[in-house]
C-alpha positions as CSV (number, residue, x, y, z in Angstrom):
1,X,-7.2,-10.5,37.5
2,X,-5.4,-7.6,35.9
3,X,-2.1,-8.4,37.6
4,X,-2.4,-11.9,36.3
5,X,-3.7,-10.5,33.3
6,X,-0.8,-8.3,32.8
7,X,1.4,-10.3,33.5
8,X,0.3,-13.4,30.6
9,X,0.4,-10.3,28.3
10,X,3.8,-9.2,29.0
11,X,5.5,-12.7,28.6
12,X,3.2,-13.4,25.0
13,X,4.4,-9.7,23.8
14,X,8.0,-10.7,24.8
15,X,7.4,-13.8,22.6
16,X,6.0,-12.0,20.1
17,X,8.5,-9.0,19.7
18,X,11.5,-11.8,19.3
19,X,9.7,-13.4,16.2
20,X,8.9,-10.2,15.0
21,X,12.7,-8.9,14.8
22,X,13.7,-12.1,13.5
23,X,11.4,-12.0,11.0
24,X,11.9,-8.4,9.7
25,X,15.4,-9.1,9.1
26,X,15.0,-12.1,7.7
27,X,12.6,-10.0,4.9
28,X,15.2,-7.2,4.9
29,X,17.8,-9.6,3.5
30,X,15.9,-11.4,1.2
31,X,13.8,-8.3,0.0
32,X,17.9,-6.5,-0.8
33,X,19.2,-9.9,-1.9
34,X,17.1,-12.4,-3.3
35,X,19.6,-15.1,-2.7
36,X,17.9,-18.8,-2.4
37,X,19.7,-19.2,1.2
38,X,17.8,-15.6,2.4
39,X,14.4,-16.0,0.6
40,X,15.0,-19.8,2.2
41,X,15.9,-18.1,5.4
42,X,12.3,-15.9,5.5
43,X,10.3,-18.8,4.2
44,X,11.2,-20.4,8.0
45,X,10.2,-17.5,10.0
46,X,7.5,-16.8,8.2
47,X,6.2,-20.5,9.4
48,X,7.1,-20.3,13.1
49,X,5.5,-16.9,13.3
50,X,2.4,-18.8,11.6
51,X,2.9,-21.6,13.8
52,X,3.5,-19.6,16.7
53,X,-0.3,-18.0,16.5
54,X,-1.6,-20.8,15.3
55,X,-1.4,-22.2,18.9
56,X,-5.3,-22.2,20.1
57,X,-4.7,-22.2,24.1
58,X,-3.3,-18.4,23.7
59,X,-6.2,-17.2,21.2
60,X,-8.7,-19.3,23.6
61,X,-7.3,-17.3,26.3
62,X,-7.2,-13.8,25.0
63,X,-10.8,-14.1,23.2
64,X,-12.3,-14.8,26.7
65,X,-10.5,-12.3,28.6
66,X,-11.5,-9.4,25.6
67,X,-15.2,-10.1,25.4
68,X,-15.4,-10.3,29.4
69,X,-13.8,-7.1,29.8
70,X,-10.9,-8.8,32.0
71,X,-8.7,-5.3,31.7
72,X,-11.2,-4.2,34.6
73,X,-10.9,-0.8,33.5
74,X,-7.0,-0.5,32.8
75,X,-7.6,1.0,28.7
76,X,-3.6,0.0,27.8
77,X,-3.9,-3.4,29.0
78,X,-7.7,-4.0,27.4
79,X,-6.6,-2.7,23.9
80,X,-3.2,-4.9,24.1
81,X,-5.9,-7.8,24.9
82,X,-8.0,-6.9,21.7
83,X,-5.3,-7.0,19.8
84,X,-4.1,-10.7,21.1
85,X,-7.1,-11.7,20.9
86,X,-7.4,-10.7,17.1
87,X,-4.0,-11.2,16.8
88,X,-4.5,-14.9,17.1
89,X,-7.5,-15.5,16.1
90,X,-5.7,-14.5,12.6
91,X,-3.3,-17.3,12.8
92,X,-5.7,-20.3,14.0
93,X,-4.8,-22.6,11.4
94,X,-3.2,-26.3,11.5
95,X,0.0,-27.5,11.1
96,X,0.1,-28.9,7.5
97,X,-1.7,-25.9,6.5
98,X,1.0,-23.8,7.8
99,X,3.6,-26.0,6.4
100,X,2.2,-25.6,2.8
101,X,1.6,-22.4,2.8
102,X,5.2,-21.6,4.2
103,X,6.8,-23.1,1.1
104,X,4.0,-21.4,-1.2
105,X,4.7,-18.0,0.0
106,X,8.6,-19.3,-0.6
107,X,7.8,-20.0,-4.4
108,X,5.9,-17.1,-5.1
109,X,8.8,-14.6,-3.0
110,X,11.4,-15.9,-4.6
111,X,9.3,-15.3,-7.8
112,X,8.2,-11.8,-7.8
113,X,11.6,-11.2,-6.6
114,X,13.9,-12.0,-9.1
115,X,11.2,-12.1,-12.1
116,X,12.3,-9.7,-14.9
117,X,10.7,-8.9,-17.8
118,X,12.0,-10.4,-21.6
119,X,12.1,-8.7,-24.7
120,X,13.6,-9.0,-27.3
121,X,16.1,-11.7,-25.7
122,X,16.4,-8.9,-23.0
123,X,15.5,-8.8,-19.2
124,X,14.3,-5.6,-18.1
125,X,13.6,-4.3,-14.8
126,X,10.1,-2.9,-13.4
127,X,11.8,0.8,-14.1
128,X,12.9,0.0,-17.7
129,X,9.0,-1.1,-18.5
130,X,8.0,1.8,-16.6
131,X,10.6,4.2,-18.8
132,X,9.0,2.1,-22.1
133,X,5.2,3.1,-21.2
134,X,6.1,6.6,-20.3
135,X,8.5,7.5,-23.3
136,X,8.1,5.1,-26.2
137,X,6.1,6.3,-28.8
138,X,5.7,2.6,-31.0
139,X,2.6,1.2,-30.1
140,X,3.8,-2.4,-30.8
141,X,6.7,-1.7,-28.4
142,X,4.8,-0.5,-26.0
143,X,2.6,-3.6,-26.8
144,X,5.7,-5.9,-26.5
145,X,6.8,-4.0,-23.2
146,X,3.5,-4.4,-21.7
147,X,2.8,-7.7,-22.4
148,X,6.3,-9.0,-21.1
149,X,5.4,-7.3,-17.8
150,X,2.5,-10.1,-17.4
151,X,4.9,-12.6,-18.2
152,X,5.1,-13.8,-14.5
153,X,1.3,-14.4,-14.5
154,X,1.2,-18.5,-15.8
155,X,4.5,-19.0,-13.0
156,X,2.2,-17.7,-10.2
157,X,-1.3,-18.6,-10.9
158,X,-1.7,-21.3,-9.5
159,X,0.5,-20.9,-6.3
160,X,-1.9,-17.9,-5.7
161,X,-5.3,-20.2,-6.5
162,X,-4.3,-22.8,-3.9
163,X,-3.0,-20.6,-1.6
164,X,-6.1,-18.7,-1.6
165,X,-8.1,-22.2,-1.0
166,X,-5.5,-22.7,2.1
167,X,-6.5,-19.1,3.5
168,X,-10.2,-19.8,3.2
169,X,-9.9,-23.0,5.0
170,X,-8.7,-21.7,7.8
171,X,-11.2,-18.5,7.9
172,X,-14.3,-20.9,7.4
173,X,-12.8,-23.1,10.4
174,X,-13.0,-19.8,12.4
175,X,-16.6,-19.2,11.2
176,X,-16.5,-16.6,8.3
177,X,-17.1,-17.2,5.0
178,X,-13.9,-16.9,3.5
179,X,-10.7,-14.9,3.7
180,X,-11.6,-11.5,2.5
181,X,-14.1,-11.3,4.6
182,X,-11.9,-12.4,7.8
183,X,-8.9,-10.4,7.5
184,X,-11.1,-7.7,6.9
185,X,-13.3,-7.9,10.1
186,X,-9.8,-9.0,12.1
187,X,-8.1,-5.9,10.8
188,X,-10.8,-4.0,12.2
189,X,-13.1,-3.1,9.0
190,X,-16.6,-4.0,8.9
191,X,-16.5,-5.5,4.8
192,X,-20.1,-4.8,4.5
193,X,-19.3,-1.2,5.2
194,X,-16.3,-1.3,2.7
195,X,-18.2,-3.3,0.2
196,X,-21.5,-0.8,0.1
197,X,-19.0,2.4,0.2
198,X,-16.6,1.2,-2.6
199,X,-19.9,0.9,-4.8
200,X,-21.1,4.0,-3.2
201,X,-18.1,5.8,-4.5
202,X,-17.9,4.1,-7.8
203,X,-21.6,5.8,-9.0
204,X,-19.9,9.1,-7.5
205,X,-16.9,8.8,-9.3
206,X,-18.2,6.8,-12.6
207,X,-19.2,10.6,-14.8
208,X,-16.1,12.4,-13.4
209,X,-13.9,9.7,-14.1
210,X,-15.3,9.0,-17.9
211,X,-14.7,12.9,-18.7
212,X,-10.9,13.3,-16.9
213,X,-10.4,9.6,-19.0
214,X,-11.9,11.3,-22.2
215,X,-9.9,14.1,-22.0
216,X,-7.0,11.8,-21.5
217,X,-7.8,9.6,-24.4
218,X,-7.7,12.7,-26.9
219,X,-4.5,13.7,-25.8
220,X,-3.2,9.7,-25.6
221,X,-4.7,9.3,-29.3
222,X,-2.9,11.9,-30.8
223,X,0.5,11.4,-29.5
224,X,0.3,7.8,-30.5
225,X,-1.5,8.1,-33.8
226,X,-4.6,5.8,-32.8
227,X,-7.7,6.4,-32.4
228,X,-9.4,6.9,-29.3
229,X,-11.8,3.9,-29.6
230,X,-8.6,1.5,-30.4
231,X,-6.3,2.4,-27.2
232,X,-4.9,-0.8,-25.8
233,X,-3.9,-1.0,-22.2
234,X,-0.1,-0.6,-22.9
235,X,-0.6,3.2,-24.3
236,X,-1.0,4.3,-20.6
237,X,1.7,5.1,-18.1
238,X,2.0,1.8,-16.4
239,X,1.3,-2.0,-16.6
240,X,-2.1,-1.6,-14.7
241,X,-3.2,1.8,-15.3
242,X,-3.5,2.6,-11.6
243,X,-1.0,6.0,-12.1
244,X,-2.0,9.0,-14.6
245,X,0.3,9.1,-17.8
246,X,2.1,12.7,-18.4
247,X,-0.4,14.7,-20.3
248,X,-1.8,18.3,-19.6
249,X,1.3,20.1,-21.4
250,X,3.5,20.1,-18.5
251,X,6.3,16.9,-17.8
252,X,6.3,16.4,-14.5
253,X,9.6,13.6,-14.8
254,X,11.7,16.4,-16.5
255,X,12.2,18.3,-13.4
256,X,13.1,15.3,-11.9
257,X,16.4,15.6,-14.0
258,X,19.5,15.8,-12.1
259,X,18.1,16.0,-9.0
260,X,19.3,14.6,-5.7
261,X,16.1,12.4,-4.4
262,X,17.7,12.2,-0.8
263,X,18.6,15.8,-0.7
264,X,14.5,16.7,-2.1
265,X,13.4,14.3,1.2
266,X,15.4,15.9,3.5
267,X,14.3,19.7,2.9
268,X,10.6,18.5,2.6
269,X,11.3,16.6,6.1
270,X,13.1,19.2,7.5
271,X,10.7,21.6,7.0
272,X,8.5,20.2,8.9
273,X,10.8,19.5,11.5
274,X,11.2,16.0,11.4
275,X,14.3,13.9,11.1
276,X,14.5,11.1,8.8
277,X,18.4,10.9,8.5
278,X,19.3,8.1,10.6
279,X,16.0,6.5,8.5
280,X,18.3,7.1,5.4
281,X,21.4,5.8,6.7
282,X,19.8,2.5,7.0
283,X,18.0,2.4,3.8
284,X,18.2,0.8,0.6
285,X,17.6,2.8,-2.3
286,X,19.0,2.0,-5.6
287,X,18.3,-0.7,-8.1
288,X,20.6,-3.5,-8.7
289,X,19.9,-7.5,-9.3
290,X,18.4,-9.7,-6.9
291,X,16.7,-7.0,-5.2
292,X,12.9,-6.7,-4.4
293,X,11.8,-3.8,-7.4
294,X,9.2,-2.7,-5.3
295,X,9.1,-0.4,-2.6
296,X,8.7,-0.6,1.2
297,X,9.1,1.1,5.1
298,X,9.7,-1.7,7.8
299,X,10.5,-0.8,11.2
300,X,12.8,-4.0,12.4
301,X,12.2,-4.0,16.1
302,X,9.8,-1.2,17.6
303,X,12.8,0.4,19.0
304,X,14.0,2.6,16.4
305,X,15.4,0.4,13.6
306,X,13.4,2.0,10.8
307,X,14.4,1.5,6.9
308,X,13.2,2.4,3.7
309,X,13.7,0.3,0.1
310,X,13.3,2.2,-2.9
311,X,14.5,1.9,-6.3
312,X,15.2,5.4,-6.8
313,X,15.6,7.0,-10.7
314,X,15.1,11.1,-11.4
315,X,11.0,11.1,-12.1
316,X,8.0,12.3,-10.2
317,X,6.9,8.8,-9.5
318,X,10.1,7.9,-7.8
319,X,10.4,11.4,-5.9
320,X,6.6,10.4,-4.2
321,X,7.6,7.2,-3.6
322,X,10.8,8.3,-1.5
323,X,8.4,10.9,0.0
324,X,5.6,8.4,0.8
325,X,7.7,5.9,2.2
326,X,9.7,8.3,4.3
327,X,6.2,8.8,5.9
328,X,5.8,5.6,7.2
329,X,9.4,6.5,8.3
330,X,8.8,9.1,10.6
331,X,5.7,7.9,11.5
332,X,6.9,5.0,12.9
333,X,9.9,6.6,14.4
334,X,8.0,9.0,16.4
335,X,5.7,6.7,18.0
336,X,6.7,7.2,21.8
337,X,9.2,4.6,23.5
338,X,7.3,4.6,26.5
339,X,4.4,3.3,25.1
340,X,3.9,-1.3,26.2
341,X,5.5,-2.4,23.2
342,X,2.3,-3.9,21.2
343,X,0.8,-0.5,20.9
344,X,4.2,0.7,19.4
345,X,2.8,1.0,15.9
346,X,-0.1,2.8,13.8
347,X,-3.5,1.6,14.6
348,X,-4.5,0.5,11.5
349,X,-2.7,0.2,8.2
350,X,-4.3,2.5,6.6
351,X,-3.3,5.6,9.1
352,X,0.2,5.0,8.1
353,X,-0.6,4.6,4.6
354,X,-2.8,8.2,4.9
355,X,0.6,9.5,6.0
356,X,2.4,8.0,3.5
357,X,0.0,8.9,0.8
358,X,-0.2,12.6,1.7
359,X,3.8,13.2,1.9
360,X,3.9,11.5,-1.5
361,X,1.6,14.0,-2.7
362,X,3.7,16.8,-1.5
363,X,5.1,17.1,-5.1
364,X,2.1,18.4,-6.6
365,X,2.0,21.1,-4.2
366,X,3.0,24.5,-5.0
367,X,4.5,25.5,-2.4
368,X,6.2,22.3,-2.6
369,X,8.0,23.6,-5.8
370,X,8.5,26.7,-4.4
371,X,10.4,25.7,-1.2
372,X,12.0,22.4,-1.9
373,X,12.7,22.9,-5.8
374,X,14.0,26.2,-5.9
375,X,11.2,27.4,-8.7
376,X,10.1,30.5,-8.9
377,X,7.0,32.1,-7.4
378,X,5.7,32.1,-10.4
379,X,6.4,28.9,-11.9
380,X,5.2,27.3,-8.5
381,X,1.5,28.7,-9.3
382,X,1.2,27.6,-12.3
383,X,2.8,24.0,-11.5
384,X,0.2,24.4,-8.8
385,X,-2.5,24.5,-11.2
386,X,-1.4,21.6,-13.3
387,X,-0.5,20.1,-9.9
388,X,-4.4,20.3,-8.8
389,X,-5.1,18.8,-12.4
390,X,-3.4,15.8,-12.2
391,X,-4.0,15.5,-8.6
392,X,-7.4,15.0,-9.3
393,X,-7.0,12.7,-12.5
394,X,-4.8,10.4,-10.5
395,X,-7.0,10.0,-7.5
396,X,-9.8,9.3,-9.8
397,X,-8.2,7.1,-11.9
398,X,-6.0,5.3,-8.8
399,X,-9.6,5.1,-7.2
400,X,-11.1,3.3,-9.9
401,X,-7.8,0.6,-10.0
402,X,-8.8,0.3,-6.4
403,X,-12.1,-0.9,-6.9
404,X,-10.6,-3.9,-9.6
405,X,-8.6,-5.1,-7.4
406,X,-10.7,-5.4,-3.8
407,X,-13.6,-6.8,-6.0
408,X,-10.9,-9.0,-7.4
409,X,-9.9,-10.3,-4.1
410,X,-13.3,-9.9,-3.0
411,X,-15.1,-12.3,-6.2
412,X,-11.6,-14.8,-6.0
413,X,-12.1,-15.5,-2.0
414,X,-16.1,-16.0,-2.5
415,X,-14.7,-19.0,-5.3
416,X,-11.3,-19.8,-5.9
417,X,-12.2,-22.1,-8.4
418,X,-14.0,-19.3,-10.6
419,X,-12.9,-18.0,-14.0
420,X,-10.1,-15.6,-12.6
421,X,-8.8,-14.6,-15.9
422,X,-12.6,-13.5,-17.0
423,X,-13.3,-11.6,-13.8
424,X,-10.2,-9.9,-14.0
425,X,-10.7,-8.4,-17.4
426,X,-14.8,-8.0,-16.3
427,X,-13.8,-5.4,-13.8
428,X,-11.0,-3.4,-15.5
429,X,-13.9,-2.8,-18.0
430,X,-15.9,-2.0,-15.9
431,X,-13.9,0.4,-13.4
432,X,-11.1,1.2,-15.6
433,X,-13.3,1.6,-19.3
434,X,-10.2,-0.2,-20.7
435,X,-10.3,-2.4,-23.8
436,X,-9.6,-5.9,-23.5
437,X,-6.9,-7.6,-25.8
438,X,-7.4,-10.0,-28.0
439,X,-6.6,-13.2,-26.0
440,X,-6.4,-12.2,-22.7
441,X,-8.7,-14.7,-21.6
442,X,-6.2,-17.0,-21.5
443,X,-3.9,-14.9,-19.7
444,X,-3.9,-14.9,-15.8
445,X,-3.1,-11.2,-16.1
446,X,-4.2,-10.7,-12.5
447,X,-1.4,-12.7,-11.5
448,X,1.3,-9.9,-12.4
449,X,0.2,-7.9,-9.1
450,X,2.0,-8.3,-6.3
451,X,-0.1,-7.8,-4.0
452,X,-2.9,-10.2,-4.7
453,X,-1.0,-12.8,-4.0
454,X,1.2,-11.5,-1.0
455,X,-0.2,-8.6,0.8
456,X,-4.1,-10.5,-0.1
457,X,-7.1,-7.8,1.0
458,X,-4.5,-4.6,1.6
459,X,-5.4,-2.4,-1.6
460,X,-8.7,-0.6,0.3
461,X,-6.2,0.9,2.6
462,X,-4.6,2.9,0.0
463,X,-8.0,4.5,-1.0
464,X,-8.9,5.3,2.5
465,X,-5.8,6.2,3.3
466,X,-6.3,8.6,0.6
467,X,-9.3,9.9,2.3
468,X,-8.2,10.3,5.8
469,X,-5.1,12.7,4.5
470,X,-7.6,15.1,2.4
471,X,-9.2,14.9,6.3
472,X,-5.9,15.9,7.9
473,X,-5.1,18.5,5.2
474,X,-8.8,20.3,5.9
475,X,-7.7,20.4,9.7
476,X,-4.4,21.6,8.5
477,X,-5.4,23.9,6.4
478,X,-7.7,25.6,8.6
479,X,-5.4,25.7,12.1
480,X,-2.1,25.5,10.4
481,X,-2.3,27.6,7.4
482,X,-1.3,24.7,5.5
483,X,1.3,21.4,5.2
484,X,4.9,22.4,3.4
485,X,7.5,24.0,5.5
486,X,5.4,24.5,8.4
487,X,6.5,22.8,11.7
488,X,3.4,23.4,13.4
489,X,2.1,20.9,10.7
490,X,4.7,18.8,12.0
491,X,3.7,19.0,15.5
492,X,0.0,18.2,14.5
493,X,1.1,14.6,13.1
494,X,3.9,14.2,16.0
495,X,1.0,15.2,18.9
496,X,-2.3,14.0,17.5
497,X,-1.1,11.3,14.9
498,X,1.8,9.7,16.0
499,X,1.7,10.0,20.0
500,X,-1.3,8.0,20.5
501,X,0.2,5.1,18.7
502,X,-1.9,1.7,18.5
503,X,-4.2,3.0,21.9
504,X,-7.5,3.0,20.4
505,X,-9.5,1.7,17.1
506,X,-8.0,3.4,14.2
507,X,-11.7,5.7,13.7
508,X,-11.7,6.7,17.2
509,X,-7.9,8.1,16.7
510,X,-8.9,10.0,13.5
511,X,-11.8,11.8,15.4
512,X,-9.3,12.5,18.4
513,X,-7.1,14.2,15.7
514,X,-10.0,15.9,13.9
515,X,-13.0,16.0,15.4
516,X,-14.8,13.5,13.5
517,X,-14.6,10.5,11.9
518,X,-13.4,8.8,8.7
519,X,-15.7,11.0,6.1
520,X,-15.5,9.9,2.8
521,X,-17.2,13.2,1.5
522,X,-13.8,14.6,1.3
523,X,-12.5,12.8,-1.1
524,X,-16.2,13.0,-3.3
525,X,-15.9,17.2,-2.8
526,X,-12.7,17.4,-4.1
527,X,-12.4,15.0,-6.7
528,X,-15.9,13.6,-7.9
529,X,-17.3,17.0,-9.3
């Protein structure tokens, strides 16, 4: 069997790894375009790659040969199985289904992409919103900013609503309950397990949270002359409240002023002794119409075409955004060549993102500072200790927008149908302790986030992302002295993270780069007390 085995293996990865270049660079150009003929372009790969696992003779096939153990003790070939076998499982869905959500996903690309913001007669970009909430000191401004950034909401709503109906069709076909739950449990996360630790975490997190947001408040209150108990959403630092405005005395965007990005990424990359200028010389990293505002790291083809899209201004959110998407860079560029070409890649999304997330964090680190901004001993400690300050109220507060939006996704796959708008506003009331507008409820605010309606049950791998790196960094810490300019921290994550590639489940390569498991305590014992 495992010659035959190998063999049907080899000709469906070859199948596979055509689509999946084809479809990459159909998303690159629409992502640094937005033209109708490109976001037309990626609307038709997206279906044949949908149609193409949609095909139940292949998923038939690669679900018996994974639960009878076919590999007969050859551990490539039996994890290349498992992942086929999820793989398609994924994608059993029929052809009309397929066909509407194709020119759904169409619709709501081409909207997010090009969708700017109106005020005042004016369309702004993501960034210029973002400059308003971090800078602007009118509250109804800020207001009129915030409220223009939800404008895309009532174009999307429903797009999203049916297209979740479409995804939960095809996931109770397959015998789950709905979507959520699916893509969880195919991605390789038991949802009961994320469900019960997410709650788990909020009780941990609920009293440290209310003091770092209380503390936050007084500051927010003052500078903008209202009182604490009247704050609105739109006097924090962005449209959702999932990053930490600048308070605590010290600006962290100022010393972004005049600086180089690139040059910033390459001595924090170099430091470590990894390369990530050929990554650059493909990349897309300045604003300009048409182009996707968010940010991304795709690697094209498994084979070393790796590219970054930022939208890169001089501020500490852009700087750990380069830095965070450089680390899916080099993380996916250092994944050996030799490796069967389905195990090319990180073996779960939330290992790349844990790389990701802790090179983005880099810029709170004073050693950081020291080495790569050229400040002072001096002024690196005490950045350091406003560093470890906002550190902590960003994780707590990022944490908290975490849990809106997988109980979001979580209530909206359970019922569709529901009262989206009120559930919304329900949990960022509850997790957040924001105030609710005045006539929201007829706002389908929830619809402004990207994500929700095309990356749907992604956001818990931010959080333990999050939670793996403060892992890492412990075993760093201890062996290598620390992260920042030290290559043998560099040859930890080329060795132990990025050599194993897609081998084994993504918990069993933590503890083969650790010594244990995914342990959540980290994150409680260094920011919950």
């Amino acid at each position: 069997m495992p010659d035959s085995l190998r063999a049907a293996v080899d000709e469906t990865v070859a199948q596979i790894a055509e689509r999946y270049k084809a479809i990459n660079l159909k998303q690159w150009e629409a992502a640094t375009t937005g033209t109708p003929e490109a976001l037309n372009a990626m609307a038709e790969a997206n279906g044949e790659w949908m149609r193409y696992f949609a095909d139940p003779e292949p998923y038939q096939k690669f679900k018996a040969w994974d639960e009878d153990n076919a590999a007969d003790g050859d551990p490539l070939l039996a994890r290349q199985v498992h992942l086929l076998h999820l793989m398609f499982a994924e994608g059993q869905r029929d052809p009309h289904t397929i066909d509407e959500m194709t020119e759904l996903q169409k619709g709501l690309d081409d909207a997010y992409t090009n969708f700017r913001a109106a005020v005042d007669g004016k369309r702004l970009t993501a960034n210029a919103i973002d400059q308003i909430l971090a800078t602007e000191n009118d509250s109804e401004k800020r207001r009129e900013a915030w409220e223009a950034s939800k404008q895309i909401g009532p174009v999307v709503a429903d797009k999203i609503r049916r297209l979740a109906e479409l995804r939960n069709d095809a996931a109770q076909r397959m015998g789950y309950d709905n979507f959520h739950r699916m893509s969880l449990a195919l991605n390789e996360l038991d949802p009961d397990w994320l469900y019960a630790m997410l709650d788990e975490l909020a009780a941990k997190t609920d009293e440290p949270f209310r003091h770092v947001k209380a503390e936050m408040d007084a500051e927010l209150s003052k500078r903008f002359g209202v009182p604490v108990e009247e704050l609105m959403p739109w006097h924090y630092a962005d449209p959702f409240f999932q990053r930490a405005p600048m308070v605590g005395g010290l600006n962290y965007d100022a010393l972004f002023e005049g600086k180089d990005l690139v040059d910033l990424a390459l001595k924090t990359y170099d430091g470590l002794g990894m390369e990530v200028r050929g990554i650059l010389s493909r990349s897309d990293l300045y604003e300009r119409e048409g182009k996707d505002q968010h940010a991304f790291c795709t690697h094209i083809d498994r084979e070393g075409d790796v590219r970054i899209l930022c939208n890169l201004q001089p501020s500490l959110r852009w700087t750990e955004t380069i830095l965070h998407e450089l680390g899916h860079g080099v993380y996916d560029s250092n994944i050996p060549s030799d490796l069967p070409w389905l195990l090319r890649s990180f073996p779960h999304i939330l290992t790349t993102e844990a790389m990701a997330m802790l090179m983005g964090a880099a810029t709170l680190d004073p050693d950081w500072h020291e080495q790569v901004l050229g400040a002072s001993a001096d002024e690196a400690a005490e950045r350091g200790q406003a560093g470890a300050a906002r550190f902590r109220l960003e994780e707590l507060i990022f944490a908290r927008w975490v849990m809106v939006v997988v109980n979001f996704e979580r209530g909206m796959y359970e019922d569709p149908t529901r009262d989206l708008n009120g559930l919304w506003w329900d949990l960022v009331q509850k997790y957040q302790l924001l105030n609710k507008p005045e006539g929201r409820e007829q706002h389908p605010d929830w619809a402004a986030k990207y994500h929700i309606a095309l990356a749907p049950a992604y956001y818990q791998n931010y959080l333990l992302g999050r939670m793996m790196s403060l892992q890492w960094t412990g075993w760093l810490t201890e062996h290598a002295g620390g992260i920042i300019g030290r290559p043998a921290a560099g040859q930890f994550f080329m060795q132990r993270i990025f050599a194993p590639g897609n081998t084994m489940h993504w918990n069993d390569a933590l503890e083969f780069a650790t010594g244990e498991k995914l342990n959540p305590d980290y994150f409680v014992q260094k920011f919950a007390y």
